[in-house]
C-alpha positions in Angstrom: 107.3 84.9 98.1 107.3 85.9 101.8 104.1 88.3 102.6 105.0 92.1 102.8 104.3 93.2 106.7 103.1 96.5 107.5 105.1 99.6 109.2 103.5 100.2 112.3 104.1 103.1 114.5 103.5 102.3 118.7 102.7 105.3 120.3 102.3 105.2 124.2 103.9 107.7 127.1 104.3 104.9 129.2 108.2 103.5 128.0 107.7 99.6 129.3 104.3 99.7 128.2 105.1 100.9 124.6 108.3 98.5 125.0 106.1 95.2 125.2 103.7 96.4 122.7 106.9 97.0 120.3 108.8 93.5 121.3 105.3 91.3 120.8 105.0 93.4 117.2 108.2 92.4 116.0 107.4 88.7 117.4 104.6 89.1 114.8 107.0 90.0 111.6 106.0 93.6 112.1 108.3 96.6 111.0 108.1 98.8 114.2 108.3 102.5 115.1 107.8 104.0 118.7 106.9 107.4 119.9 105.9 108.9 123.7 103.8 111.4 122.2 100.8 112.4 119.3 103.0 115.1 118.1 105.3 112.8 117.2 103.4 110.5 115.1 102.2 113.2 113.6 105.7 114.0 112.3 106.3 110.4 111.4 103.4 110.5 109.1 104.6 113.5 107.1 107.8 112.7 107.0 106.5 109.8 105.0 108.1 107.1 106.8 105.7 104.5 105.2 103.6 103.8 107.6 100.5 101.6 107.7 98.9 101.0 111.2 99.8 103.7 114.4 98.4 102.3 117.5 97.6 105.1 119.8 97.0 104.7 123.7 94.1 106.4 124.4 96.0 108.1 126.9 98.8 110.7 125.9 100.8 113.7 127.1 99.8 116.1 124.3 96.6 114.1 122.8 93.9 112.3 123.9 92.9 109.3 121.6 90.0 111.0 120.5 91.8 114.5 119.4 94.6 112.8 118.1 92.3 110.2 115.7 90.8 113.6 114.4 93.4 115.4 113.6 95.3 112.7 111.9 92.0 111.5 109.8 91.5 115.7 109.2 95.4 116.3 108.2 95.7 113.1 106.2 92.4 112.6 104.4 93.9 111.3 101.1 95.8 108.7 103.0 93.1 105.9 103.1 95.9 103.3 103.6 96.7 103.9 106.9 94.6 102.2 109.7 94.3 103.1 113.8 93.7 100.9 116.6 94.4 102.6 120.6 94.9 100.8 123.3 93.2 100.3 126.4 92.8 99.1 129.7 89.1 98.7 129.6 87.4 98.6 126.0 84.0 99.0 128.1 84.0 102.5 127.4 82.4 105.4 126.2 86.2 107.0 125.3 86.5 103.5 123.4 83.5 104.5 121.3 84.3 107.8 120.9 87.5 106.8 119.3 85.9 104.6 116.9 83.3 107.1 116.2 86.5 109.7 115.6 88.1 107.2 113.1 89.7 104.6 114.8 89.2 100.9 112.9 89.7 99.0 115.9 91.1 98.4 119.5 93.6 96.4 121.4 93.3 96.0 125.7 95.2 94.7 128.4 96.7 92.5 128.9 98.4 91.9 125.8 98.3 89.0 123.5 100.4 87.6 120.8 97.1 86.1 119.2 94.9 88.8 119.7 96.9 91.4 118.4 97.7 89.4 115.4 93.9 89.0 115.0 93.3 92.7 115.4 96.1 93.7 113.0 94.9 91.3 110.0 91.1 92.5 110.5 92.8 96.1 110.0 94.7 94.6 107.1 91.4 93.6 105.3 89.9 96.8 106.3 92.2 98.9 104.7 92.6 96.9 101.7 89.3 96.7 100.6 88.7 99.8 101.3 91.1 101.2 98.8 90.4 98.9 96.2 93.5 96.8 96.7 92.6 93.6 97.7 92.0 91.9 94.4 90.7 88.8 96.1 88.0 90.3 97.8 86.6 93.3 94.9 86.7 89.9 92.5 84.6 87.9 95.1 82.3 90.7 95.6 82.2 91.5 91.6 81.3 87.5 91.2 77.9 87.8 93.3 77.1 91.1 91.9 76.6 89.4 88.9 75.6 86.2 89.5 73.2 87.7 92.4 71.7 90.2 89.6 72.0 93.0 91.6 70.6 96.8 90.4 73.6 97.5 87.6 73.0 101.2 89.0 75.1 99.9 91.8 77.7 99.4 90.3 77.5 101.7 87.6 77.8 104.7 89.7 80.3 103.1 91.6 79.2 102.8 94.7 80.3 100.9 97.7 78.9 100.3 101.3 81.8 102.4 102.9 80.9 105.5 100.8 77.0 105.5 102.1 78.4 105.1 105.1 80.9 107.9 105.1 78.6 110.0 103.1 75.7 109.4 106.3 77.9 110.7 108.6 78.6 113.7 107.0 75.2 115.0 106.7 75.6 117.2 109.9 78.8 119.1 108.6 76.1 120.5 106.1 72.9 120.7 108.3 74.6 121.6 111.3 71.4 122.8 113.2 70.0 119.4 113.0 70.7 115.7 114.3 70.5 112.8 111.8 69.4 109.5 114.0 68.9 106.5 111.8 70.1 103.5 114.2 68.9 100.3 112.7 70.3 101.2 109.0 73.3 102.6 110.3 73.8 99.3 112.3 72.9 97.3 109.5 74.8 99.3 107.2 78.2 98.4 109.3 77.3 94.8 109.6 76.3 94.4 105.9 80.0 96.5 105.2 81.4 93.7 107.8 79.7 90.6 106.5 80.7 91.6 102.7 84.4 91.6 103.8 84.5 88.9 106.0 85.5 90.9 109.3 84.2 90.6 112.6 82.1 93.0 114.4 82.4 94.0 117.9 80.1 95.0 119.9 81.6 98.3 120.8 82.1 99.3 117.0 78.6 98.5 116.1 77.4 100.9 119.3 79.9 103.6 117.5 78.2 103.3 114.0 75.0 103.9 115.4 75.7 107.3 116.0 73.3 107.6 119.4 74.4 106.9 122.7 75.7 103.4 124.1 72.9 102.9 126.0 70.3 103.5 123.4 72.4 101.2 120.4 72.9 98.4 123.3 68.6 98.8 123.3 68.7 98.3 119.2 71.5 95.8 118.7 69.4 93.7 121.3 66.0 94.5 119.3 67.5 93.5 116.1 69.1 90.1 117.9 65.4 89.8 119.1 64.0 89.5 115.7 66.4 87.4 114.4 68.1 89.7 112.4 71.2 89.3 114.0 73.5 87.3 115.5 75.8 87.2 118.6 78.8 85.6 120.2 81.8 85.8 122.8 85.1 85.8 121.6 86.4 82.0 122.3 89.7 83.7 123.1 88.5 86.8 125.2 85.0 86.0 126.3 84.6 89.8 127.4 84.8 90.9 123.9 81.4 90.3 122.2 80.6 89.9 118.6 77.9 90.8 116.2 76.6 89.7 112.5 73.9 89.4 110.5 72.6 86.6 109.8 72.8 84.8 105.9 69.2 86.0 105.4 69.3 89.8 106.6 72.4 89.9 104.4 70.2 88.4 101.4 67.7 91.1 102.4 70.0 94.2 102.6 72.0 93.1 99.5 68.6 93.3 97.4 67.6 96.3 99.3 71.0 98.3 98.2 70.3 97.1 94.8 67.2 99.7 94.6 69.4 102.9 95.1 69.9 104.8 91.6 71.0 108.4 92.7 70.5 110.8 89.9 71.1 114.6 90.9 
């Protein structure tokens, strides 16, 4: 049986630039939608035309990637099947971040490639799918070492998951809204132990987002953690300006028997 491809909806103001994008998709298998603006995604999504992924350009008439990520994740919080990526002309920056801090799963740049974006585009596949429980493969995997790694039944019990801590974590300042919650190493770890579990790569730039403190101050505790051998890192073979981040087999060992311990009970 052929594999199922997602909708995806290209939005970009440029027309040739949102033209390529589109051709290269439907090299790729993909069912494709275009739009020149946010408002018009925005229609497409409520007029339930199915789709899965909407790459934004960071860039817009009406939106910037950042206010557009928002108010789609805001308007469409029950729709946990549908990923972002935006596109840029130079992931080295803080808009980048900001978009991945605002909701975005991952980004493409320029110039475009066929292998890249199908890279990008199954990484967001795996994303979305174990993230709504649909990816049978994966939740059996993960239900496998639970049990043979004798991890805390509270765990699992109160069904908890890695994405939920770190959804709940960033939420803490819609209740507490006079203070600042800083955590970088477990936030960090938290995304890379999320990452390793589903066997997805990390870049560099989402890992800086998760941290939830400037670029500059994460770049100082990625490198820290690196230092102490908690963490890996690597170029891209294909892209060697795109760098990657993991923990190592050991600090994964270490956080799974850490998450083990938590038994909430209020």
């Amino acid at each position: 049986m052929d594999e199922i491809k997602d909708k995806i909806a290209v939005v970009d103001q440029n027309d040739e630039a949102r033209s390529a994008l589109s051709k290269l998709l439907k090299m790729l298998g993909y069912d494709v939608l275009e739009a020149p603006t946010g408002a018009d995604l925005l229609k497409m999504i409520i007029d339930s035309r199915g789709i899965n992924v909407a790459i934004i350009n960071i860039h817009l008439s009406d939106f910037d990637g950042v206010s557009l990520i928002k108010e789609i994740r805001h308007r469409h919080r029950s729709n946990k099947e549908l990923s972002i990526l935006v596109t840029t002309a130079d992931p080295d920056t803080t808009e980048v971040v900001e978009c991945l801090k605002a909701g975005a799963d991952d980004y493409i740049h320029y110039p475009l490639r066929l292998s890249k974006i199908s890279q990008n585009l199954n990484e967001a596949g795996i994303k979305r799918r174990s993230f709504t429980g649909n990816n049978d493969r994966l939740k059996f995997n993960f239900d496998a070492e639970i049990k043979s790694r004798t991890i805390s039944h509270s765990l699992t019990e109160n069904n908890l998951d890695l994405r939920s801590i770190i959804k709940w974590r960033k939420s803490r300042e819609e209740y507490f809204k006079s203070l600042r919650f800083t955590d970088p190493y477990w936030d960090i770890l938290l995304e890379l132990t999320n990452a390793f579990q589903q066997g997805v790569e990390s870049p560099l730039l989402s890992v800086y987002a998760a941290s939830n403190v400037p670029m500059s101050t994460a770049a100082r505790y990625v490198q820290a953690l690196h230092e102490k051998g908690l963490v890996t890192r690597w170029e891209d073979p294909m892209d060697r300006r795109r760098i990657c981040v993991s923990l190592t087999e050991e600090t994964f060992e270490q956080m799974r028997e850490c998450m083990g311990q938590i038994n909430i009970d209020l």
